[in-house]
N, C-alpha and C positions, 0 to 999 in steps of 0.2 A: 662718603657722605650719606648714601640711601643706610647703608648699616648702622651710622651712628646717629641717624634720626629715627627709625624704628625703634631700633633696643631702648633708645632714653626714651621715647614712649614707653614701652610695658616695661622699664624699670620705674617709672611714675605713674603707670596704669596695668598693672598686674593682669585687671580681668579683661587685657584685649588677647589673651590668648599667647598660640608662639606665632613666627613667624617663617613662613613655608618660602626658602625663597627655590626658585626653579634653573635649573642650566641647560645647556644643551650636550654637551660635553663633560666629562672626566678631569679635564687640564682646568674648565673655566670651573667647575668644582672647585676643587682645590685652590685655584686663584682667589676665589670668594673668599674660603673659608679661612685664608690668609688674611685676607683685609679682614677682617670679623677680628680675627686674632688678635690685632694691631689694634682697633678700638679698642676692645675689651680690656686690656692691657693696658691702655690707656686710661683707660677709666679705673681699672681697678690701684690704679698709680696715683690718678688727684683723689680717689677718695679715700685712700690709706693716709695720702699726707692733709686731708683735713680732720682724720682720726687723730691723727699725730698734734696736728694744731686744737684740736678741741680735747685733748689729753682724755679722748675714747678707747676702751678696750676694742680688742677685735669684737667678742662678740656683744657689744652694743650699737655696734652699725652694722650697716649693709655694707659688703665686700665690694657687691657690683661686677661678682664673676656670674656666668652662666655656662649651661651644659648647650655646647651647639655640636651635630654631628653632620657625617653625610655619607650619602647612602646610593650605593650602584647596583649594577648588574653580580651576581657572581661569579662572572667574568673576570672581573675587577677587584673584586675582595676574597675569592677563593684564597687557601693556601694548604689546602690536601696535597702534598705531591705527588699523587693519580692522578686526581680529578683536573687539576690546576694546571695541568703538562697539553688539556685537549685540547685544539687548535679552533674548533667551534663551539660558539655559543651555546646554542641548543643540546650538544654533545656534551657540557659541561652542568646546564642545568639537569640533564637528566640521570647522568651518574649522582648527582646531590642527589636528589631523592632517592635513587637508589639505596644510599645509603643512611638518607636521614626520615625516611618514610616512616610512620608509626608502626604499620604491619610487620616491617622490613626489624626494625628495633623489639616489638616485640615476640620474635622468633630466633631470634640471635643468639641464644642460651640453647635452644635446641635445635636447631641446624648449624648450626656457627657461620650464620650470614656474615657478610662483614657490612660493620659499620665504620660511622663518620665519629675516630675519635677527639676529634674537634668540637661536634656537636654534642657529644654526648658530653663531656668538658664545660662547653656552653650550659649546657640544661643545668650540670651539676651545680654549677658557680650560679646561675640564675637562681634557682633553687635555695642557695643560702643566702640572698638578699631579699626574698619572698616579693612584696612591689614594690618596696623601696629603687631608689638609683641605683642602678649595678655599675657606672663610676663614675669617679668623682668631678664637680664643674671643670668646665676645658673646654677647647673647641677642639675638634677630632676630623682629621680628613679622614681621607679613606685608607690612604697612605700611613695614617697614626695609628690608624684598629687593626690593619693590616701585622706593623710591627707588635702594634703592642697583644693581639691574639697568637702571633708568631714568637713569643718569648716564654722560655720552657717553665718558667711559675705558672703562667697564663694558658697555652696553649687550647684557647676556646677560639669558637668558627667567630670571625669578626662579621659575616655579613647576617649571619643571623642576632647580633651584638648590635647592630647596628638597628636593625628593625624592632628591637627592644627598647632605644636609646631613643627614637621617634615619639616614643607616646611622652616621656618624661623631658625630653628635651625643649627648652626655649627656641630654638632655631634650627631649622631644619632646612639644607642644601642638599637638592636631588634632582635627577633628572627630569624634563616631562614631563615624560610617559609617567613616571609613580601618579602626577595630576591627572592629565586629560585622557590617559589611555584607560579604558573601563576594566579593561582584565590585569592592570597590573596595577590598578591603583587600590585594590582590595589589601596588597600584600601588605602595603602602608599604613592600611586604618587610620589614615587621617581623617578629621573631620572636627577634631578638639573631645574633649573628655566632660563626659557626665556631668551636669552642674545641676545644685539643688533647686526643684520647682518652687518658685512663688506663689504663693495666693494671692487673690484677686485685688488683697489690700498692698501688696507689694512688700509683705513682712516674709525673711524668707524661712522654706521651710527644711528642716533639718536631711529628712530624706530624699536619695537620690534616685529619681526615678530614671531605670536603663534608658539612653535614648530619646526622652521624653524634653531635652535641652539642650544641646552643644555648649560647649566654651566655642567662640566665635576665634580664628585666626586671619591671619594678613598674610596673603598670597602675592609673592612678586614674581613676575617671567620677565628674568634676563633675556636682552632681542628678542621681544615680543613679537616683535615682527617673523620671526619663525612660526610663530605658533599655527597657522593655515598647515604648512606643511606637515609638520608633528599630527595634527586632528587627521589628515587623511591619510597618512601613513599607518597611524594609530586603527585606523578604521579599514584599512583595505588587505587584503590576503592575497600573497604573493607564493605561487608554484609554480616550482622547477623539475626539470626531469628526476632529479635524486630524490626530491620530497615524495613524487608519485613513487618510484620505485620503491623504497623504505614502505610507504604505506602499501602498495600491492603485498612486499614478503611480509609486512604485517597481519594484513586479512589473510592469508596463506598459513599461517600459524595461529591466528587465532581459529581459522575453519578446523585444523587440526585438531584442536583441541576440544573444540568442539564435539566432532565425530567422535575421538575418543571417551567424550564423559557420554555420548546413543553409548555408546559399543558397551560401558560399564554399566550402562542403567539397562540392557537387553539382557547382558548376562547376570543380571541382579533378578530379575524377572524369573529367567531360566531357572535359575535356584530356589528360586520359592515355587516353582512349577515344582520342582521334583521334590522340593520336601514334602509338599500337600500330597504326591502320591506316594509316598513312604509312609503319610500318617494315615493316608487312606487304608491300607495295607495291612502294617502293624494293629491297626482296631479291627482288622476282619471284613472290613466292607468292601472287599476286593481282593482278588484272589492273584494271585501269581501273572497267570496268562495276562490277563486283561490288567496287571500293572506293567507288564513287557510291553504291551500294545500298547499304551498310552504313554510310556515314560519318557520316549523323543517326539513331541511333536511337533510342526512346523508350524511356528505359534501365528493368527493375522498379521499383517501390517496394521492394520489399523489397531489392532491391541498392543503390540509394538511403541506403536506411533503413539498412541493414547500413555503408553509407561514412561516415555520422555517428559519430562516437567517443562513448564509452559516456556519458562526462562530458557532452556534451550529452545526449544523452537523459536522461540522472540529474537533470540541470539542468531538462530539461522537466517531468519529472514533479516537484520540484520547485514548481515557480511553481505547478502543477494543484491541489499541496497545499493552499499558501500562500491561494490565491486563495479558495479554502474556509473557511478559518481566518479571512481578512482579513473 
């Protein structure tokens, strides 16, 4: 009933936006986005047969289909058979970037990184619908992008599809957290899309200023009554002994690395020490002996310490922090 009183609003009210509804769960997802299906359906059924009774082409009416999707964790919509096989979340998000990371992508041709050929799939199919829909009205579980990204014409990442399908889509079924949680609700960009500024007379104006307007949507939370929980869950940080461990071997390799880039900028140093007494030399202005005597010398620390670039040292103190904290 909630579904088919929203949609027949912004099917009779266009500029109220889409409509954001919210779950708690994966299953009640999908439940939703069943009933939506059944509406729509429905509607798209009595308004063909009043086309049929007003002897209307298709395209002189309204169909009364809409693009509705919905959108998880990629937990839930992976299907890399690596990535997809990992038993934790976190484990899973982080192999994705691994392989869908920009740097990661553009060094792949010269290291032969490996990448996510799903994503790259993605991009490319993206790429040839420019901002247009990339597809066609439906309503889409997660289950649907899942197969239909997992079909060998297709073979593009469905959860990156699916954050595509957000901005263009009429209804939007997600969890939460994509709402009230502040660091994943960025990944979403919901907020409604750019609409032309009015002047003061209320005539509108053709250009669209970034930002400067939302298109307004309608927010629903299924058992709202959760929502206390989700806000502080969403807000509070929880560590276990494996989190510290992983982040200790972490700081542990990053100090490594660290040390190593002193070690390459002392022996960088070294090297312009002895060029300068080679050129000393070669011009005459120092003789043999007194280039033997000065050619190892045992440079300050503090000149040392001064040849390190500040970013390393920032970086040292840094891990000194961290290592307190951890």
């Amino acid at each position: 009933a909630l579904f088919a009183l929203i949609t027949s609003y912004q099917f009779f009210h266009p500029e109220v936006g889409k409509l954001v509804y919210c779950t708690r769960t994966v299953p009640e997802m999908s439940k939703a986005l069943e009933e939506l299906r059944n509406v729509i359906e429905y509607r798209v059924e009595v308004l063909a047969g009043r086309r049929v009774a007003q002897s209307l082409a298709e395209t002189e009416a309204v169909t009364g289909d809409i693009l509705a999707v919905g959108l998880s964790a990629r937990r839930n919509m992976c299907i890399h058979p690596e990535v997809s096989r990992e038993a934790d979340r976190e484990r899973i998000d982080e192999k994705c970037r691994e392989l869908t990371a920009s740097f990661v992508r553009s060094h792949a041709n010269v290291d032969s990184r490996k990448t996510c050929e799903y994503y790259t799939r993605y991009q490319d199919f993206a790429a040839g619908v420019g901002r247009g829909c990339a597809l066609p009205n439906g309503v889409y579980t997660v289950e649907d992008l899942a197969a239909l990204g997992a079909q060998e014409k297709n073979k593009w990442c469905p959860y990156f599809m699916s954050k595509r399908l957000l901005q263009t889509a009429s209804v939007v079924v997600l969890n939460y957290q994509y709402v009230l949680d502040p660091k994943v609700s960025q990944v979403t960009m919901l907020g409604g899309a750019d609409i032309p500024v009015r002047n003061p007379e209320g005539s509108r104006i053709d250009e669209v200023v970034p930002g400067a307007m939302k298109e307004p949507s309608i927010v629903v939370f299924d058992e709202a009554h959760n929502i206390d929980d989700v806000c502080i869950e969403a807000l509070s940080v929880r560590l276990d002994s494996t989190s510290l461990e992983r982040s200790s071997k972490n700081l542990t390799d990053l100090a490594a690395k660290v040390e190593q880039t002193k070690q390459i900028d002392a022996a960088r140093l070294q090297e312009e020490y002895q060029r300068l007494v080679q050129g000393l030399q070669d011009a005459g202005e120092i003789d043999d002996q007194v280039a033997e005597r000065i050619s190892s010398p045992v440079l300050p620390d503090d000149i040392v310490v001064e040849a390190i670039p500040g970013n390393i040292r920032r970086a040292e103190h840094f891990i000194n922090l961290m290592r307190r904290v951890v």
